[in-house]
C-alpha positions as CSV (number, residue, x, y, z in Angstrom):
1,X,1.4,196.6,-17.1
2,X,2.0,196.7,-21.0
3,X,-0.4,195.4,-23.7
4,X,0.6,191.7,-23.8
5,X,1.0,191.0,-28.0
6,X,1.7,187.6,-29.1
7,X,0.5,184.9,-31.0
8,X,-2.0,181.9,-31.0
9,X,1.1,178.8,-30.6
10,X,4.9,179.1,-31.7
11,X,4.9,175.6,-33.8
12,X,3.9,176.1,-37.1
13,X,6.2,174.5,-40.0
14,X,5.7,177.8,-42.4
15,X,7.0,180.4,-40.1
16,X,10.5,178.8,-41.0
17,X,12.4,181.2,-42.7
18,X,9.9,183.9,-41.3
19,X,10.0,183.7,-37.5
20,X,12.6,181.5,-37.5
21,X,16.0,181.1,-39.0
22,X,16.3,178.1,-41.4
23,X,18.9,176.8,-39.5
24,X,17.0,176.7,-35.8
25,X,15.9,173.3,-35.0
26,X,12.5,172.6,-34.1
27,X,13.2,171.8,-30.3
28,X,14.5,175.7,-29.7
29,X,11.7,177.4,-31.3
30,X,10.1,178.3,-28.2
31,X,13.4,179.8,-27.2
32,X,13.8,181.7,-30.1
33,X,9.8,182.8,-30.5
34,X,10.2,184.2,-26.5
35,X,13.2,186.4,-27.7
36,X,10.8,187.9,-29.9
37,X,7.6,187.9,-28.3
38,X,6.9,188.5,-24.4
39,X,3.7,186.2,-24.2
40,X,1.8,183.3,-26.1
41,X,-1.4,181.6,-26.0
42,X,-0.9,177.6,-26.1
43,X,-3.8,176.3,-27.8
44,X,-1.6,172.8,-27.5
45,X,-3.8,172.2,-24.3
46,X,-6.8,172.2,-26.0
47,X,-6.2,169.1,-27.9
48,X,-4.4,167.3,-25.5
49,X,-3.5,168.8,-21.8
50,X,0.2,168.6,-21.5
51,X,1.6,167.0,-18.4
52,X,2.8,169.4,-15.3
53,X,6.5,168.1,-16.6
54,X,5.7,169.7,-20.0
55,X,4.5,172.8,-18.4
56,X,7.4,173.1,-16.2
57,X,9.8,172.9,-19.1
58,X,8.6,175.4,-21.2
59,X,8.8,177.3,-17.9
60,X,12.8,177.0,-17.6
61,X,12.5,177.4,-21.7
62,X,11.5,181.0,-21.5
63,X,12.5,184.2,-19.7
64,X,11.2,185.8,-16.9
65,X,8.3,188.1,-17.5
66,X,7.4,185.4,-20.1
67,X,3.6,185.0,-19.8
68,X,1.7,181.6,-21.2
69,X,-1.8,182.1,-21.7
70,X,-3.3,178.5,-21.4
71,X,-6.4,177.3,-23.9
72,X,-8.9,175.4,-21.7
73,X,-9.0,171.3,-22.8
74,X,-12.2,170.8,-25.3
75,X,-13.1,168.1,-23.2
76,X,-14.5,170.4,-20.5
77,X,-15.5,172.9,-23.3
78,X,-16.7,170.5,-26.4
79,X,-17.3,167.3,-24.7
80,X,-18.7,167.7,-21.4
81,X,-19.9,171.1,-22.7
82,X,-19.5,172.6,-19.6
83,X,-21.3,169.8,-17.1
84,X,-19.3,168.5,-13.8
85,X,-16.9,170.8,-14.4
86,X,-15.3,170.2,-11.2
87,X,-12.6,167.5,-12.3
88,X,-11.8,168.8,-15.3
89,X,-10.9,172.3,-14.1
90,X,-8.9,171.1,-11.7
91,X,-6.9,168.6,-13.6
92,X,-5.7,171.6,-16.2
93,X,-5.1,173.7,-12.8
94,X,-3.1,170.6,-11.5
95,X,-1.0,170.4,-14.5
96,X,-0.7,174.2,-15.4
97,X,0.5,174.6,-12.3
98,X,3.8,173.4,-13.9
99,X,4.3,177.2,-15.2
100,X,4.7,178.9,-12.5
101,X,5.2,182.6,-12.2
102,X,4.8,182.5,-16.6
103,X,1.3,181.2,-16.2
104,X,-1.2,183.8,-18.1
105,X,-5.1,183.8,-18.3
106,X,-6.9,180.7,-19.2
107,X,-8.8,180.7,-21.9
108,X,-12.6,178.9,-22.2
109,X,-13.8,178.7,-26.2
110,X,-17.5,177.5,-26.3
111,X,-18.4,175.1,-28.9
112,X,-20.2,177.5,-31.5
113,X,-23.3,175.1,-30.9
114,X,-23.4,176.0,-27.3
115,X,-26.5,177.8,-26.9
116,X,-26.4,180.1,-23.4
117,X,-26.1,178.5,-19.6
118,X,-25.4,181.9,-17.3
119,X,-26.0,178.8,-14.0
120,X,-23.7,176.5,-16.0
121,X,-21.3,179.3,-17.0
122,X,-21.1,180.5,-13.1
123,X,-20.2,177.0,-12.1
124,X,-17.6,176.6,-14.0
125,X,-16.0,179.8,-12.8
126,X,-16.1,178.7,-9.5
127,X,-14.4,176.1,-9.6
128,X,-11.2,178.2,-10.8
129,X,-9.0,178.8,-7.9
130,X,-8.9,182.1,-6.3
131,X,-7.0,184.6,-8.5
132,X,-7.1,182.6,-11.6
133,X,-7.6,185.1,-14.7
134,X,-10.5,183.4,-16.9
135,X,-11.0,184.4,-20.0
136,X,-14.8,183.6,-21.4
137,X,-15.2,183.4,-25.9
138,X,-18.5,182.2,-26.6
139,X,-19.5,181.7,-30.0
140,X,-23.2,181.6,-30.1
141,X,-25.5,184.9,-29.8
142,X,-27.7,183.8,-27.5
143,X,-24.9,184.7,-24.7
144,X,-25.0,188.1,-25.5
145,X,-27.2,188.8,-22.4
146,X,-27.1,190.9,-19.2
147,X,-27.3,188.0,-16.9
148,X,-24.2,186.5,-18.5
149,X,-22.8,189.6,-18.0
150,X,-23.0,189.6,-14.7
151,X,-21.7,185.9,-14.2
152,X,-18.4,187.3,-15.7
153,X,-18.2,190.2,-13.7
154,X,-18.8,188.6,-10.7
155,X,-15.9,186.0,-11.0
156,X,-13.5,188.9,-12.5
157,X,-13.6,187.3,-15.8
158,X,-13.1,189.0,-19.2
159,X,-15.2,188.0,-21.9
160,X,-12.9,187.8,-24.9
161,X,-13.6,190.4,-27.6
162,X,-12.6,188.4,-30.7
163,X,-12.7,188.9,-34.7
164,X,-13.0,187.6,-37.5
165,X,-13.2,188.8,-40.9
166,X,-11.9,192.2,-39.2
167,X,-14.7,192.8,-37.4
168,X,-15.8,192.2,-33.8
169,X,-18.0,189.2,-33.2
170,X,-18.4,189.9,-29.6
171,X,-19.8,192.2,-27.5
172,X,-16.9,195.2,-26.5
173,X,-18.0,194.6,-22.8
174,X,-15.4,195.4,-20.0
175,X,-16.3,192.4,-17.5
176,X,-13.0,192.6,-15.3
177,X,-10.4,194.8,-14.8
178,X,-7.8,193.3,-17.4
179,X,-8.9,192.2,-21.2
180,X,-8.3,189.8,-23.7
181,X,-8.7,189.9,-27.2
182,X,-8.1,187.6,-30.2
183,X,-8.3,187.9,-33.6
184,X,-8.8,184.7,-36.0
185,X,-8.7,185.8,-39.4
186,X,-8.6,188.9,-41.7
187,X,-9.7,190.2,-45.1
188,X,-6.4,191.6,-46.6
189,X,-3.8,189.6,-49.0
190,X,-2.4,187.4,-48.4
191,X,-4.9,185.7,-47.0
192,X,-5.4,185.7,-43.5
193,X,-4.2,189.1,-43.0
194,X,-5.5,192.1,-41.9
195,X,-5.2,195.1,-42.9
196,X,-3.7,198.8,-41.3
197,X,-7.2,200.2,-41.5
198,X,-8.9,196.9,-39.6
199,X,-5.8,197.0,-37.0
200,X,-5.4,200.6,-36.1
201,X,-9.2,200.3,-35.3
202,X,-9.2,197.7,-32.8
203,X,-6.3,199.8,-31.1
204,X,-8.6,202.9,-31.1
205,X,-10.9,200.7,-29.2
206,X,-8.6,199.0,-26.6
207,X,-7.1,202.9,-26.1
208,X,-10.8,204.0,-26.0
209,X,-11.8,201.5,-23.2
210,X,-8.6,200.2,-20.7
211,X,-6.1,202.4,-19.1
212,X,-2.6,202.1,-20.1
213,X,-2.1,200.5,-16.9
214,X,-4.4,197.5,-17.3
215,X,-3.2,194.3,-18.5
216,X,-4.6,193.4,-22.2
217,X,-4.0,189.7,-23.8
218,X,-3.7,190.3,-27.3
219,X,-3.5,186.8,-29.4
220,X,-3.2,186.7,-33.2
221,X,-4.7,183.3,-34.7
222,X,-4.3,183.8,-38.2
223,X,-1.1,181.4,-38.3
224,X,-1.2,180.2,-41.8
225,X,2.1,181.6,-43.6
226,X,3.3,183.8,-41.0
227,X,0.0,185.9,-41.0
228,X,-0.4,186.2,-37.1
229,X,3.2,187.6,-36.4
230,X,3.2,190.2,-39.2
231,X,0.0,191.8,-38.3
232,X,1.3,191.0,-34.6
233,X,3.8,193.3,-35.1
234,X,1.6,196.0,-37.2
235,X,-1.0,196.3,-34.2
236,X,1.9,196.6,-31.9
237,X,3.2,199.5,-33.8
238,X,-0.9,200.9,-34.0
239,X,-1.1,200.7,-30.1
240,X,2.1,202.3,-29.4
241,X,0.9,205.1,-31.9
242,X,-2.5,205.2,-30.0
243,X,0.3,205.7,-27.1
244,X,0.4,202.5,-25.1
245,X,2.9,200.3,-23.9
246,X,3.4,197.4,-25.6
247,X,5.6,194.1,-25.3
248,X,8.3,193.3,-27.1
249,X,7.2,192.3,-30.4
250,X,10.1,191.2,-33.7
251,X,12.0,193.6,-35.3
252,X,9.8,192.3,-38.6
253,X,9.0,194.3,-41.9
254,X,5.4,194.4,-40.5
């Protein structure tokens, strides 16, 4: 499989203009985002989890090969922080479901508070359903441990190397056979870019550490003024350099 590039959402009032053409109406933006991009992470879910309905019909919305990564709901992450995890994993399941053959990894982001629980880490996993790409970003250092490590690897999850800043704030560990990376927010102008220098480096490192073959989630975050699908398209053009394959990504001045 190609490296998956997209973005962190699709609807974002500023990328008018950008992204979108003045004269596309909010309700086809997901149509006209998935002509550009072959995959998105819908942070939407953490908020609020979408009904299956809402799922399904940003299923028909987008073409096939389309792949929807799915952000966990904060109340098993931020509210329940983790505890009887049972219901809430499989209500998102129940509604994600809705995606079908488009549904990607699911994302869990810790609360930055959330000091390490490898037992309440594992638990969660299991719940998953068999097959179910997890994708782990904790945000406080105490998780950098071998025996959470091991929890990931034995669920086939990938811890999610993410930056901010353009730096990695994560360990660069390979916990699972695919990846998932996400970058948050840069240090070139205009603010939140990044820079060629900060980008071409994480593509040395995904080249340096999966096979062309494996399937990498690459997620920009930096939304604000168009941000994430510039330098979306700029570490597209990096990897492919560093020669992988990459998804379709705009034909943008990057």
């Amino acid at each position: 499989m190609p490296l998956l590039v997209g973005t962190s959402g699709w609807q974002y009032k500023d990328w008018r203009g950008d992204l979108y053409p003045d004269d596309c109406p909010q309700r086809l933006w997901l149509e006209e985002y998935a002509r550009h991009f072959a995959t998105v992470e819908n942070n939407a879910a953490f908020y609020r989890l979408p009904e299956t309905g809402t799922f399904a019909d940003w299923r028909d919305r987008t073409p096939d090969g389309f792949v929807m990564a799915v952000k966990a709901s904060r109340y098993l992450t931020h509210i329940k922080r983790l505890r009887d995890p049972e219901e809430p994993v499989h209500r998102l399941m129940e509604h994600a479901v809705g995606l079908g053959d488009r549904l990607g990894p699911v994302l869990l982001q810790l609360p930055p508070t959330l000091r390490a629980d490898p037992a309440a880490l594992d638990a969660v996993l299991a719940c998953f359903p068999s097959g179910t790409r997890v994708a782990v970003e904790p945000r406080h250092s105490s998780w950098w441990t071998d025996d959470v490590g091991a929890v990931l690897e034995r669920h086939g999850a990938a811890l999610c190397w993410a930056d901010h800043d353009s730096r990695p704030v994560t360990p660069l560990w390979r916990t699972a056979d695919w990846g998932y990376v996400r970058f948050h927010c840069g240090r070139a102008q205009p603010w939140p870019r990044y820079g060629r220098q900060a980008l071409t480096s994480w593509a040395e490192r995904i080249a340096g550490q999966w096979p062309d073959e494996a399937d990498v989630h690459v997620y920009f975050n930096n939304d604000p003024g168009g941000a994430a699908v510039h330098d979306a398209v700029a570490f597209a053009r990096a990897a492919a350099a560093h020669g992988r394959t990459v998804t379709r990504t705009p034909e943008h001045p990057a």
